[in-house]
gemmi code that builds the backbone of each chain (N, CA, C; Angstrom):
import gemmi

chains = {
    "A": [
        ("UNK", (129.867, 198.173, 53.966), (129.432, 198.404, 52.575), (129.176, 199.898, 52.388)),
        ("UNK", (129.721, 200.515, 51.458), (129.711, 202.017, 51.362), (128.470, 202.449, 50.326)),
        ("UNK", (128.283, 203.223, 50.287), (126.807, 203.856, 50.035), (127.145, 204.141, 48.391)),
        ("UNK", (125.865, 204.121, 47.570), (126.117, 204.617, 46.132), (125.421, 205.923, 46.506)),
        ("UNK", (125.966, 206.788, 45.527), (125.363, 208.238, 45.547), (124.720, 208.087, 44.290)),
        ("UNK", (123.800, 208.772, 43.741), (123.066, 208.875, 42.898), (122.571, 210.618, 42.473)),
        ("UNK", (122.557, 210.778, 41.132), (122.648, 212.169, 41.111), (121.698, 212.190, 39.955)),
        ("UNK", (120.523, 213.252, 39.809), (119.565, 213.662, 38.886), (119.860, 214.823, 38.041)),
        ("UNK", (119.670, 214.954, 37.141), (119.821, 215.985, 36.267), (118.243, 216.184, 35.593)),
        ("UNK", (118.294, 217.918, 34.744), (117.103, 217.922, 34.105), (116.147, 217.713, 34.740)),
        ("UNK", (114.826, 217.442, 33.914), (113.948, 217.411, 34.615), (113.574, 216.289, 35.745)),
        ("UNK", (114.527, 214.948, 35.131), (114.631, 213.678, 36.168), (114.727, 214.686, 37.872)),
        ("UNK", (115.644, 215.408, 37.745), (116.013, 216.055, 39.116), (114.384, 217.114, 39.822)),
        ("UNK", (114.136, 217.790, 38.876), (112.721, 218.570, 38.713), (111.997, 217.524, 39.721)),
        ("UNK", (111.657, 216.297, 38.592), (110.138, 215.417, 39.246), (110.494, 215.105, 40.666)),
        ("UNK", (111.637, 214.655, 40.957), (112.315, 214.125, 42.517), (112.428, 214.892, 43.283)),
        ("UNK", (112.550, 216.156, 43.160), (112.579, 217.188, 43.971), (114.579, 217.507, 44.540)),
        ("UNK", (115.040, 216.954, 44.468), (116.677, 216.991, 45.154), (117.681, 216.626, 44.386)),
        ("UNK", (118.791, 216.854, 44.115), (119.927, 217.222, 43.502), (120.603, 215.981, 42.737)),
        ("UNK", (120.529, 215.058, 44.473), (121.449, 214.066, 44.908), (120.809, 213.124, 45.883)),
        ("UNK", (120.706, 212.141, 46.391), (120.905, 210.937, 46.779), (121.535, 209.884, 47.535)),
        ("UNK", (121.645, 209.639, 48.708), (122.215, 208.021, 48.606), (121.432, 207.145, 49.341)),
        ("UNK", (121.932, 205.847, 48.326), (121.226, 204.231, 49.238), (122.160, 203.676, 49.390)),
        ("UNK", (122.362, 202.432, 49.952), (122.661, 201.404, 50.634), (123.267, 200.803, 49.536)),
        ("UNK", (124.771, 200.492, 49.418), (125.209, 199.621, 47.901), (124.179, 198.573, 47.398)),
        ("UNK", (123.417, 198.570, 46.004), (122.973, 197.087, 45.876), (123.671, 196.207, 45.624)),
        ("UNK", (122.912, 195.081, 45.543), (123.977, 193.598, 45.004), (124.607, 194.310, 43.893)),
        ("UNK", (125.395, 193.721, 43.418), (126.397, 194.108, 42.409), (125.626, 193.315, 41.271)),
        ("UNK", (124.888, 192.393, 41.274), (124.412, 192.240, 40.214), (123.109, 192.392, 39.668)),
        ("UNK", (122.732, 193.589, 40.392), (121.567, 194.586, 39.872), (121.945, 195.299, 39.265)),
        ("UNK", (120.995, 195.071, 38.235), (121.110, 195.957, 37.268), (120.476, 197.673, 37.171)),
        ("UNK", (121.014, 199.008, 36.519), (120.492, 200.153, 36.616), (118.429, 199.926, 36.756)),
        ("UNK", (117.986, 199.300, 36.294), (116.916, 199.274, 35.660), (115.767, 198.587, 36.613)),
        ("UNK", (116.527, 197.795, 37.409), (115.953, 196.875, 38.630), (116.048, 197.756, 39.768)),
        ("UNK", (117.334, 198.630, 40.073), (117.238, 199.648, 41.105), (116.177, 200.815, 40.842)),
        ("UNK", (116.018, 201.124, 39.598), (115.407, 202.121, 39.565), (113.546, 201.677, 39.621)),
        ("UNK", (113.305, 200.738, 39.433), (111.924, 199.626, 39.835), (111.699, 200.259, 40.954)),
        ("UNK", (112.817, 199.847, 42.449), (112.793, 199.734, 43.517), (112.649, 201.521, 44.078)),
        ("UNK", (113.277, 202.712, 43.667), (113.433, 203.604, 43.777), (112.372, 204.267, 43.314)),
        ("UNK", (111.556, 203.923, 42.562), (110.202, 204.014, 41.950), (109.252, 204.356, 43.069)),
        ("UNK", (109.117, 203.522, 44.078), (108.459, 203.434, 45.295), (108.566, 204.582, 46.603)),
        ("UNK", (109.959, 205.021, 45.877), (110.222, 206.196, 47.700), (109.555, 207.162, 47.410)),
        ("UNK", (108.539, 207.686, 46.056), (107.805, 209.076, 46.034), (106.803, 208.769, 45.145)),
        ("UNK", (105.725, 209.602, 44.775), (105.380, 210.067, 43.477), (106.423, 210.766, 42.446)),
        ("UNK", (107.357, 211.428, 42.999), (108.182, 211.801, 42.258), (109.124, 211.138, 41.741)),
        ("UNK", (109.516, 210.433, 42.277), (110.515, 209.024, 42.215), (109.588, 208.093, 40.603)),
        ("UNK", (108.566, 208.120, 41.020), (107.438, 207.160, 39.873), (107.602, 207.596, 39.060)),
        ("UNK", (107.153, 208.971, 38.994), (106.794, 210.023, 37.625), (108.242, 209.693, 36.905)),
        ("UNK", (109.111, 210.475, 37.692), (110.939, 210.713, 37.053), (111.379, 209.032, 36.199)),
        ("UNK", (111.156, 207.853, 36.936), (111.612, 206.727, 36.647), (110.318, 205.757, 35.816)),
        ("UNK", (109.165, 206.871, 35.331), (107.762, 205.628, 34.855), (108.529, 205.299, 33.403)),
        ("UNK", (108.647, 206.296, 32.988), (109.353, 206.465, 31.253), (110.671, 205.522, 30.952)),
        ("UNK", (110.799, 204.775, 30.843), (112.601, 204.168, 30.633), (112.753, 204.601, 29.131)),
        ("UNK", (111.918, 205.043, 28.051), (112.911, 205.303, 27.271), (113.310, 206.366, 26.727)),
        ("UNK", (112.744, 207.285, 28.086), (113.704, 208.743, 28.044), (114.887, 208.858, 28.974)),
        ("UNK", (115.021, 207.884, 29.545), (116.336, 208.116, 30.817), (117.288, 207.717, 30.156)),
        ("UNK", (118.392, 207.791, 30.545), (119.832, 207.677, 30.096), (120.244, 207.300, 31.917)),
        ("UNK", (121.901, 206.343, 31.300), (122.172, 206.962, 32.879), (124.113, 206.476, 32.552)),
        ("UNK", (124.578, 206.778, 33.670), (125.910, 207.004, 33.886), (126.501, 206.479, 34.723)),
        ("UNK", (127.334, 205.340, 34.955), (127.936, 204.986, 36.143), (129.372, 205.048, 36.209)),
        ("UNK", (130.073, 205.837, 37.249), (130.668, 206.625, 37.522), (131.452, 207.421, 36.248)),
        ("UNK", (130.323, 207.804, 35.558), (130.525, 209.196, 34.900), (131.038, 208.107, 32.997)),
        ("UNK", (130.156, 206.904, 33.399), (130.492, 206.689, 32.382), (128.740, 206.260, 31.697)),
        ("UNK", (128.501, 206.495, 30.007), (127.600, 206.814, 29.702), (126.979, 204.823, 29.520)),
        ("UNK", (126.050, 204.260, 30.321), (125.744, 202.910, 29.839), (124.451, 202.736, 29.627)),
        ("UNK", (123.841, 201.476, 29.410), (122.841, 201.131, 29.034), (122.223, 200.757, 30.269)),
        ("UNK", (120.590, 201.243, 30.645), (120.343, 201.278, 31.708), (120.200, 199.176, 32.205)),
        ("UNK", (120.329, 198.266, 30.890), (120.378, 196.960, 31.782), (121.862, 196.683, 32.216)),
        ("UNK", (122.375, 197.601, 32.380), (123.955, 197.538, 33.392), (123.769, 197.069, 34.518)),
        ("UNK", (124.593, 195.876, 34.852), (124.738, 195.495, 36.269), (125.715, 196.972, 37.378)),
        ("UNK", (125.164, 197.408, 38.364), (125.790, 198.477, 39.323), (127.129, 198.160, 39.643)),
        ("UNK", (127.763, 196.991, 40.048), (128.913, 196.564, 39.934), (129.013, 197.005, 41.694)),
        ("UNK", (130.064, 197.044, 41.875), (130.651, 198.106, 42.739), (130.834, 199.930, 42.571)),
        ("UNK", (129.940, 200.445, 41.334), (130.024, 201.499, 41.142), (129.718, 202.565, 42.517)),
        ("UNK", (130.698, 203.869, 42.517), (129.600, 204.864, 43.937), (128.964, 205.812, 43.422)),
        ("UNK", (128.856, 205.967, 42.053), (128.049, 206.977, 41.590), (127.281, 206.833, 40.723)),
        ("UNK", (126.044, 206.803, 40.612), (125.209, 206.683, 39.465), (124.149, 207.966, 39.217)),
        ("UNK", (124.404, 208.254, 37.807), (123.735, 209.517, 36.895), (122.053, 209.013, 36.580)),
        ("UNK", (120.925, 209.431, 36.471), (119.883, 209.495, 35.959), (119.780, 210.420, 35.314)),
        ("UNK", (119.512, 210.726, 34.056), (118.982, 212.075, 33.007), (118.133, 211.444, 32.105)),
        ("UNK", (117.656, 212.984, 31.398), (117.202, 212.596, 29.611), (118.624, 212.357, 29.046)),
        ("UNK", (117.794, 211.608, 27.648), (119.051, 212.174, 26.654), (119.207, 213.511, 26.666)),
        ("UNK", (121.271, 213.639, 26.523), (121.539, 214.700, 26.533), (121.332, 215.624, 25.144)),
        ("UNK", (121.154, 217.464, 25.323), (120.678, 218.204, 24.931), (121.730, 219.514, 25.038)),
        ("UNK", (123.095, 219.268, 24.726), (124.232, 220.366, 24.576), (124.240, 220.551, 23.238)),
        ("UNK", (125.591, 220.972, 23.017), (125.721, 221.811, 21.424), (125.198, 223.202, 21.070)),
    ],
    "B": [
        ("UNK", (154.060, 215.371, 16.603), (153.542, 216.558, 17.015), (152.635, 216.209, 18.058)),
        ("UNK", (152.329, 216.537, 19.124), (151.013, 216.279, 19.760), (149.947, 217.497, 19.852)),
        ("UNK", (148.612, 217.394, 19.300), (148.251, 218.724, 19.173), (147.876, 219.587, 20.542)),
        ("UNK", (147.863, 220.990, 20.173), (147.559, 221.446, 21.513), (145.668, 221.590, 21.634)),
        ("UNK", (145.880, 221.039, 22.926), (144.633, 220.633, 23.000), (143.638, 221.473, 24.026)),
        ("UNK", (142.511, 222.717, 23.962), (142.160, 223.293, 25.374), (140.419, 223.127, 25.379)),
        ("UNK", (140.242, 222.305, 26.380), (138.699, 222.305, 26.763), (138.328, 223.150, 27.969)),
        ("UNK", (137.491, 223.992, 27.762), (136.637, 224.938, 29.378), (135.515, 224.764, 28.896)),
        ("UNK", (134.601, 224.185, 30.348), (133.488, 224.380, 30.377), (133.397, 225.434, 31.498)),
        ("UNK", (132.316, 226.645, 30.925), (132.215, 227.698, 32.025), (131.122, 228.127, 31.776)),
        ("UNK", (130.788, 229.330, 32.719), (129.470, 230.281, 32.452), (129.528, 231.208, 32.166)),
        ("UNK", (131.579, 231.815, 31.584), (132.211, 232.933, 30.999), (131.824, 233.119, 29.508)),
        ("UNK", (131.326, 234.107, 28.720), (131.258, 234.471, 27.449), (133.048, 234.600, 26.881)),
        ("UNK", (133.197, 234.090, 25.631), (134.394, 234.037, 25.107), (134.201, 235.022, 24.043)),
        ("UNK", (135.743, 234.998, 23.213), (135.814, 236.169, 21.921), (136.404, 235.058, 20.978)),
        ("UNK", (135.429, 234.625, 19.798), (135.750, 234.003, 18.933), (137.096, 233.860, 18.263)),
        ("UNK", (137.160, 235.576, 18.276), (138.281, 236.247, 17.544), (139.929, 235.796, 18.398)),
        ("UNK", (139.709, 235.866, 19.850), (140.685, 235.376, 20.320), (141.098, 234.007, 20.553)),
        ("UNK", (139.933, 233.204, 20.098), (140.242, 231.714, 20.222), (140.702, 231.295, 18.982)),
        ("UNK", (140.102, 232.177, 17.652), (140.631, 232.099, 16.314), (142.558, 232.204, 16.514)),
        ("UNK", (142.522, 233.301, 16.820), (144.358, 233.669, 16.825), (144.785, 232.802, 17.497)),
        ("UNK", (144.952, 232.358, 18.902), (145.489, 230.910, 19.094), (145.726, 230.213, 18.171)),
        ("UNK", (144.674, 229.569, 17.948), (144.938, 228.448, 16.473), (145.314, 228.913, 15.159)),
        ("UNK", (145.422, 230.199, 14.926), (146.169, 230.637, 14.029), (147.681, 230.631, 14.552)),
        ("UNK", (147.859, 231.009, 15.332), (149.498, 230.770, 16.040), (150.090, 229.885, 15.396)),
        ("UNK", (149.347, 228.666, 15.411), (149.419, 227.134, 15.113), (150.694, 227.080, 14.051)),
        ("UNK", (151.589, 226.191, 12.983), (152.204, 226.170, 12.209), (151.681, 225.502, 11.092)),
        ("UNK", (150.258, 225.485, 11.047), (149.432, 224.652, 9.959), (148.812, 225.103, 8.573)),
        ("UNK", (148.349, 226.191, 8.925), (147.727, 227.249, 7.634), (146.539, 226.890, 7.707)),
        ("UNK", (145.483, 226.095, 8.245), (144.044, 225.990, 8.209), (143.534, 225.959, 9.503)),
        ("UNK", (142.459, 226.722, 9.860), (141.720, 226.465, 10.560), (140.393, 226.544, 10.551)),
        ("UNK", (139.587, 226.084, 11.089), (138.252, 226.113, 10.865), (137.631, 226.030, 12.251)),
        ("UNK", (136.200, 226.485, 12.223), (135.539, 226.810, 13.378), (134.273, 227.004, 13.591)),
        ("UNK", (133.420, 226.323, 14.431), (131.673, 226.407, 15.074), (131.629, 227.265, 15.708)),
        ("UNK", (130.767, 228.523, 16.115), (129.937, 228.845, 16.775), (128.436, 228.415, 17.040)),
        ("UNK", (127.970, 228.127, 18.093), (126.807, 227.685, 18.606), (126.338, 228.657, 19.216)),
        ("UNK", (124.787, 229.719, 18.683), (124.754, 230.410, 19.525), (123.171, 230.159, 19.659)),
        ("UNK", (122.227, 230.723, 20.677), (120.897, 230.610, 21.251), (120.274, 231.218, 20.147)),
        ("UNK", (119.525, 230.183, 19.096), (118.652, 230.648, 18.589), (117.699, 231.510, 18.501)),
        ("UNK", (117.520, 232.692, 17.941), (116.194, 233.283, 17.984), (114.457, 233.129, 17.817)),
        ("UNK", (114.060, 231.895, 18.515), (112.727, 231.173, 18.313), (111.624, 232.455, 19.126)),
        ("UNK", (110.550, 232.224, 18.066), (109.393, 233.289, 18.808), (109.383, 232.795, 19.970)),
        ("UNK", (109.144, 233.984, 21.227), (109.094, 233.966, 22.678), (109.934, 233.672, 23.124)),
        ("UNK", (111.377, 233.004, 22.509), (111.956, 232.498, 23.320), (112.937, 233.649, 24.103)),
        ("UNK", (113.138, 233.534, 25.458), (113.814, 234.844, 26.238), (115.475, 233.901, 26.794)),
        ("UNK", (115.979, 232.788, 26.845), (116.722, 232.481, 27.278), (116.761, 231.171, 26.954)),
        ("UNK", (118.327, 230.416, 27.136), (118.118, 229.350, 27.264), (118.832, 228.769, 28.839)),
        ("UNK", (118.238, 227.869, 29.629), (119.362, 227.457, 30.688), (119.891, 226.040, 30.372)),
        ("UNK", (120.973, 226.254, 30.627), (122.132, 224.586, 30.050), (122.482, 224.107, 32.021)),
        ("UNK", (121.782, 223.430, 31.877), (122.477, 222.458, 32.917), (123.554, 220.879, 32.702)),
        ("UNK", (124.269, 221.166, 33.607), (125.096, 220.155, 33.450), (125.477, 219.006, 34.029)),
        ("UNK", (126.945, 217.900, 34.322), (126.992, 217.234, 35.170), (128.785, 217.597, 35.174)),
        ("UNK", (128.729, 218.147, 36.238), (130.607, 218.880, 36.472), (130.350, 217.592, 36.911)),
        ("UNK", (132.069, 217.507, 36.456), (133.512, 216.512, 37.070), (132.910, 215.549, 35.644)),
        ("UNK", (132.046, 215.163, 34.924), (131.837, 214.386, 33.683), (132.082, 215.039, 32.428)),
        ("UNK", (131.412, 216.176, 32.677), (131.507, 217.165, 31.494), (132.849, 217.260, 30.894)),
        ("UNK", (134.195, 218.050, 31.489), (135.063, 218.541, 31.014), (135.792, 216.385, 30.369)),
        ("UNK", (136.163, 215.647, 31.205), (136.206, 214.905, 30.744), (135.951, 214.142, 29.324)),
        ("UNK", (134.703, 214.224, 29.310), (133.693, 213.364, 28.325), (133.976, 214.300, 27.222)),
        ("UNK", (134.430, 215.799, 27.080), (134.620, 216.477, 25.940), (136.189, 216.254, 25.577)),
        ("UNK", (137.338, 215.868, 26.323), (138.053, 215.399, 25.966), (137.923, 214.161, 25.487)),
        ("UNK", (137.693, 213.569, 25.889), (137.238, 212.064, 25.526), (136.912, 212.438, 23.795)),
        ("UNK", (136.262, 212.999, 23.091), (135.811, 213.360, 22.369), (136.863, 214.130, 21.501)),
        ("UNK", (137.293, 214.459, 21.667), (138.422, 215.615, 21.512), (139.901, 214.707, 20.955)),
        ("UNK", (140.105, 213.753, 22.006), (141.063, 212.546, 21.896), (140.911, 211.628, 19.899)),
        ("UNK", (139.398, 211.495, 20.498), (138.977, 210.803, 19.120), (139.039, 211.153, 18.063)),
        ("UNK", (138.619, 212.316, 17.719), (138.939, 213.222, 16.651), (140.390, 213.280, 16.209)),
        ("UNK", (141.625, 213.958, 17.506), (142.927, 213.908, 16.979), (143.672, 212.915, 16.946)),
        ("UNK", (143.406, 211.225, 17.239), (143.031, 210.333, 16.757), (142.901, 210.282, 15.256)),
        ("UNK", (141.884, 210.528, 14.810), (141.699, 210.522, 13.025), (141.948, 211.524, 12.043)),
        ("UNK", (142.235, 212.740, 12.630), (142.404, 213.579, 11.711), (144.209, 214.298, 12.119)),
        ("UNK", (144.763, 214.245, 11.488), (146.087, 215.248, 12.211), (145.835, 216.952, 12.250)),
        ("UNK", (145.662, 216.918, 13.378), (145.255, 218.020, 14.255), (146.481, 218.507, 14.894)),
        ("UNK", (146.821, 220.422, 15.035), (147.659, 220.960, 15.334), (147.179, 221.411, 16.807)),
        ("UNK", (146.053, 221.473, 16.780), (144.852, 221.919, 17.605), (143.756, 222.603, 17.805)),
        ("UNK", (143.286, 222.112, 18.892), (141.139, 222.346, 18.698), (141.164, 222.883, 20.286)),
        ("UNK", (140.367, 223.792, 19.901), (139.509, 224.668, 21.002), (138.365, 223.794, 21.429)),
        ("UNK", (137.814, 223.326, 22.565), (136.511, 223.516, 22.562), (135.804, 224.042, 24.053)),
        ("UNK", (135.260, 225.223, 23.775), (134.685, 226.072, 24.845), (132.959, 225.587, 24.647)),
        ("UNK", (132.583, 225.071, 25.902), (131.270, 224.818, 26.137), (130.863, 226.010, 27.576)),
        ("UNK", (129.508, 226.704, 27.122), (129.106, 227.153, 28.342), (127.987, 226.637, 28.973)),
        ("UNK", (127.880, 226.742, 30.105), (126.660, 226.388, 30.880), (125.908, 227.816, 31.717)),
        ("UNK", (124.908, 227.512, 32.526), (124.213, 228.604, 33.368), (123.132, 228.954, 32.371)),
        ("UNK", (122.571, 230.410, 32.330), (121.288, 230.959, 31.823), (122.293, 231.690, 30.588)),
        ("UNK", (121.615, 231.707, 29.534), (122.011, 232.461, 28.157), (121.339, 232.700, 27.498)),
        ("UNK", (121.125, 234.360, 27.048), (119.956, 234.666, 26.791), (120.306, 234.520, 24.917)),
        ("UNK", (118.701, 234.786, 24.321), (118.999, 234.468, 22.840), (120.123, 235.187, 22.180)),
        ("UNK", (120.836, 234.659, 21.373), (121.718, 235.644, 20.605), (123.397, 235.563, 21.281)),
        ("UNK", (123.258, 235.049, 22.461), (124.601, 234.294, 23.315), (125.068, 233.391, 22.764)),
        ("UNK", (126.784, 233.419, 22.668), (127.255, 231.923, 22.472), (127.361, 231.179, 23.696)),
        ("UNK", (127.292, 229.628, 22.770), (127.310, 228.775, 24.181), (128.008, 227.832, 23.635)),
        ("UNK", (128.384, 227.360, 22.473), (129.537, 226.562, 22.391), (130.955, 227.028, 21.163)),
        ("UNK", (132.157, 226.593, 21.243), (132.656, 226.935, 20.281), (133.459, 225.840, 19.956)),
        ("UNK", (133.913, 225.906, 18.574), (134.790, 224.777, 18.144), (135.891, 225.089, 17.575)),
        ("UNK", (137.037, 224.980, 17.785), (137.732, 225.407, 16.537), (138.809, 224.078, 16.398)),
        ("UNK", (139.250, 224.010, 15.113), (140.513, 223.230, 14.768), (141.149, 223.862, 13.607)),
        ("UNK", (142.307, 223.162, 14.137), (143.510, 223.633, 13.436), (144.812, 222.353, 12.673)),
        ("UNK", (144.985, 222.324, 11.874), (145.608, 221.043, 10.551), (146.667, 222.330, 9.387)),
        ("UNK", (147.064, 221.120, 9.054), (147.956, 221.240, 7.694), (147.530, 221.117, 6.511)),
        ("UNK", (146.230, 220.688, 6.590), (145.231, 220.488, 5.392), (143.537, 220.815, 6.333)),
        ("UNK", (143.084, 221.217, 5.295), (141.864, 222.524, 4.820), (140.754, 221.198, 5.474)),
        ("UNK", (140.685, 219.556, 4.709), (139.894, 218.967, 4.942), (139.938, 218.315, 6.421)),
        ("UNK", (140.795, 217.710, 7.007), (140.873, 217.386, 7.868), (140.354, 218.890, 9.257)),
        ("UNK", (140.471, 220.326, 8.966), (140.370, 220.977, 10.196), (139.240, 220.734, 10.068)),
        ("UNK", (138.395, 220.794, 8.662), (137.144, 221.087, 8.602), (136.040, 219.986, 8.858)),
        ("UNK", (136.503, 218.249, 8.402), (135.808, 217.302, 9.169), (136.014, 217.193, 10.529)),
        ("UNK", (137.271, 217.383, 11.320), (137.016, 217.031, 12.581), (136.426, 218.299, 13.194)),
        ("UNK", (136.084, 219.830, 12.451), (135.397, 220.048, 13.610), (133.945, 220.112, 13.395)),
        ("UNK", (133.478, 219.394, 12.100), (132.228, 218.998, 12.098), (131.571, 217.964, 13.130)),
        ("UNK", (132.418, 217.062, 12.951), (132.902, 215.613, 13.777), (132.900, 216.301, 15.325)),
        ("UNK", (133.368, 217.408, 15.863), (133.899, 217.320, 17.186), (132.106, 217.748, 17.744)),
        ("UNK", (131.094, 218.850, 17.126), (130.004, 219.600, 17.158), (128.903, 218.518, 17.420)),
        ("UNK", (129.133, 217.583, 15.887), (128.134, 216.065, 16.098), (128.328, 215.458, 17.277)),
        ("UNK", (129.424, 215.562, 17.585), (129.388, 214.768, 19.074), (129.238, 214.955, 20.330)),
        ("UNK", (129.625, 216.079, 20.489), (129.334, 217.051, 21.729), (127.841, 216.889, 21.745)),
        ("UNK", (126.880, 217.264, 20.479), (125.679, 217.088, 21.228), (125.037, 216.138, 21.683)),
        ("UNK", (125.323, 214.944, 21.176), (124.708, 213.924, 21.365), (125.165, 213.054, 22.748)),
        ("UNK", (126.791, 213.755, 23.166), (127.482, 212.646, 24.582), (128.331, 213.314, 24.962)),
        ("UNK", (127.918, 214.884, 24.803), (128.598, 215.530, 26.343), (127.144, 216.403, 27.220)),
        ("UNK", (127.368, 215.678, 28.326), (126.276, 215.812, 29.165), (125.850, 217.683, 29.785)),
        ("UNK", (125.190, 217.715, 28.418), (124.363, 219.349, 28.841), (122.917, 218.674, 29.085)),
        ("UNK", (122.033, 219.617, 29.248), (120.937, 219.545, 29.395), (120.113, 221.483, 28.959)),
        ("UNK", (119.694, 221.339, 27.753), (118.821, 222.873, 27.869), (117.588, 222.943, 28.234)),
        ("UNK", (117.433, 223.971, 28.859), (115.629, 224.202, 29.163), (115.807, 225.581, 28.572)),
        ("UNK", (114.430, 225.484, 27.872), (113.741, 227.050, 27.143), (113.307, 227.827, 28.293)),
        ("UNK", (113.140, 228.954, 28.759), (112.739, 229.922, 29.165), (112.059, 230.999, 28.275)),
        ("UNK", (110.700, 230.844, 28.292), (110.205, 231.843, 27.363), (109.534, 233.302, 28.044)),
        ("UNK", (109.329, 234.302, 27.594), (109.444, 235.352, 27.463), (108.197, 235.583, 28.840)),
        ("UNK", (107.040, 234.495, 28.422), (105.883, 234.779, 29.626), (106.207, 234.089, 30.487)),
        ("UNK", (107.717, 233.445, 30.502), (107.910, 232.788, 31.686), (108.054, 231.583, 31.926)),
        ("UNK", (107.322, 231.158, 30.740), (107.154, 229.423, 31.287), (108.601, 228.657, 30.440)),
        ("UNK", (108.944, 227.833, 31.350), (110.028, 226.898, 30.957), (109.763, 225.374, 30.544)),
        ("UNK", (110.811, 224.948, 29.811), (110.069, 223.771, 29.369), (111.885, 222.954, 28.810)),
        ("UNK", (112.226, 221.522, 29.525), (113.565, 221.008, 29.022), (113.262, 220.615, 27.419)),
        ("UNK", (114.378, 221.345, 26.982), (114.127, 220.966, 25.430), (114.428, 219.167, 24.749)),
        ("UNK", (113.512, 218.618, 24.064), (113.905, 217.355, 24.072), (114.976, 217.170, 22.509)),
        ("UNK", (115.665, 215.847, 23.238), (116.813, 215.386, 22.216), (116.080, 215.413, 20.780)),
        ("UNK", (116.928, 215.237, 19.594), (116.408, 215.030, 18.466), (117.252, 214.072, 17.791)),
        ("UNK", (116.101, 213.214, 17.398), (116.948, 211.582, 16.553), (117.611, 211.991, 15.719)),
        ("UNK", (117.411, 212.909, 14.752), (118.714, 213.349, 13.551), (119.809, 213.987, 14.318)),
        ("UNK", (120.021, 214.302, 15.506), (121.316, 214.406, 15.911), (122.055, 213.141, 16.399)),
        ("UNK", (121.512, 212.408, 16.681), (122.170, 211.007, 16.786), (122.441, 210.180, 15.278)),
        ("UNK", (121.720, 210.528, 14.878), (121.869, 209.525, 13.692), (123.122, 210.598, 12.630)),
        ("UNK", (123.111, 211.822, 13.335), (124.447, 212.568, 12.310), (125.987, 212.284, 12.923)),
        ("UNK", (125.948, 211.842, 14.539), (126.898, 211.555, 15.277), (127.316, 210.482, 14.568)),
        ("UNK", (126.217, 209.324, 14.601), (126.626, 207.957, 14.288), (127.263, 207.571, 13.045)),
        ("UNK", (126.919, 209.135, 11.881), (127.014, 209.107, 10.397), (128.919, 208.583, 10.237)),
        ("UNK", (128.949, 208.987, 11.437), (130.889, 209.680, 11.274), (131.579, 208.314, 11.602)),
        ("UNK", (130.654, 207.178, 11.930), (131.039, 205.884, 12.275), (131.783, 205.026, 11.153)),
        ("UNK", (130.669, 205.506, 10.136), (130.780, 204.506, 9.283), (131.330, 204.863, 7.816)),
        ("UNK", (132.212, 206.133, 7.696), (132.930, 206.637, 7.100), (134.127, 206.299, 6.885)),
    ],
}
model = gemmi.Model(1)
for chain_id, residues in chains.items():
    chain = gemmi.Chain(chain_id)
    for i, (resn, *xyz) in enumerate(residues, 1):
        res = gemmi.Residue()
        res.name, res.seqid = resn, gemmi.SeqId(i, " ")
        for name, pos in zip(("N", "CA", "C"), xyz):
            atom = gemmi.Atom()
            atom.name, atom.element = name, gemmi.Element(name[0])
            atom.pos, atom.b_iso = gemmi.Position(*pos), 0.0
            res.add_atom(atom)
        chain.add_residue(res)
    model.add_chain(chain)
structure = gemmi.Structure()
structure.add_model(model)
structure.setup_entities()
């Protein structure tokens, strides 16, 4: 089973302290929102970055979804704010 | 026709003027065009745009697609920058180019609304004494993206 990478942006990246990421594939039918529960637990920073759900956004493999997305077989998953270009 | 189409995301400063003549090249007679540049807010000394490479350049085509999609487009510029930019810097540009005046000029209203709201920047303020702070989204930019839905 190959590893998901996980990548922070903004300040999500700030509170966590590191760039980037990886865990252990979850079930495929976890959802963004249930992993991030669980990921909640590896810091204070992890808590702080993931307490808020309705400032996160997130992305699986670079595509923009709703954080009750099942992970699928995805290997990359995004955490941010809403985005702030233009 | 298929239009010509050029997206860069960089941390290079561009010349309006030379992205203008391109699309004047064009065989259309209209073009139209955004500049986005770093507001002048008290204290403010910079802005930094962070991003997500390998999504970014994508997701602005993606965007880009849609537009020449609905409007007949000869072609559109769109230069996004990232890194530190201090006030008074450009950091995004738009241009399009048509055979008609209305179409350059909705899609590159259309291309600006959308970029901000779902191409993945991120700004933080840098102010003058130093302190930084990520600037947060604003609901009337979503709700001006979404305007273009239901048109």
């Amino acid at each position: 089973m190959s590893d998901l990478r996980l990548l922070y942006f903004a300040w999500v990246r700030e509170r966590i302290g590191v760039d980037d990421e990886e865990v252990p594939a979850p079930d495929p039918d976890m959802t963004i929102a249930a992993l991030l529960d669980l990921l909640g637990e590896r810091s204070a920073g992890h808590a702080s970055a993931f307490g808020d759900r309705t400032r996160l956004r997130a992305a699986l493999d670079q595509q923009f979804v709703p954080l009750d997305t099942p992970i699928g077989t995805a290997k990359e998953l995004a955490i941010f704010p809403p985005v702030t270009g233009g | 026709m298929a239009a010509r189409i050029s997206v860069r995301v960089e941390t290079e400063d561009f010349d309006p003027g030379d992205e203008l003549a391109v699309l004047e090249a064009l065989p259309g007679g209209a073009v139209a065009s955004f500049t986005g540049l770093v507001r002048d807010e008290g204290g403010l000394k910079a802005l930094h745009l962070d991003h997500y490479p390998g999504m970014t350049q994508r997701q602005i085509e993606e965007i880009v697609r849609q537009a020449a999609a609905r409007w007949p487009l000869l072609g559109v510029t769109v230069i996004h920058r990232h890194g530190t930019l201090p006030v008074g810097a450009r950091i995004v540009f738009v241009g399009t180019a048509s055979s008609h005046r209305v179409a350059a000029l909705e899609a590159c209203a259309f291309l600006i609304d959308w970029l901000k709201v779902s191409a993945p920047f991120w700004k933080q303020a840098i102010r003058q004494d130093g302190g930084r702070e990520w600037v947060e989204a604003i609901g009337a930019d979503d709700a001006r993206a979404s305007a273009w839905d239901m048109r």
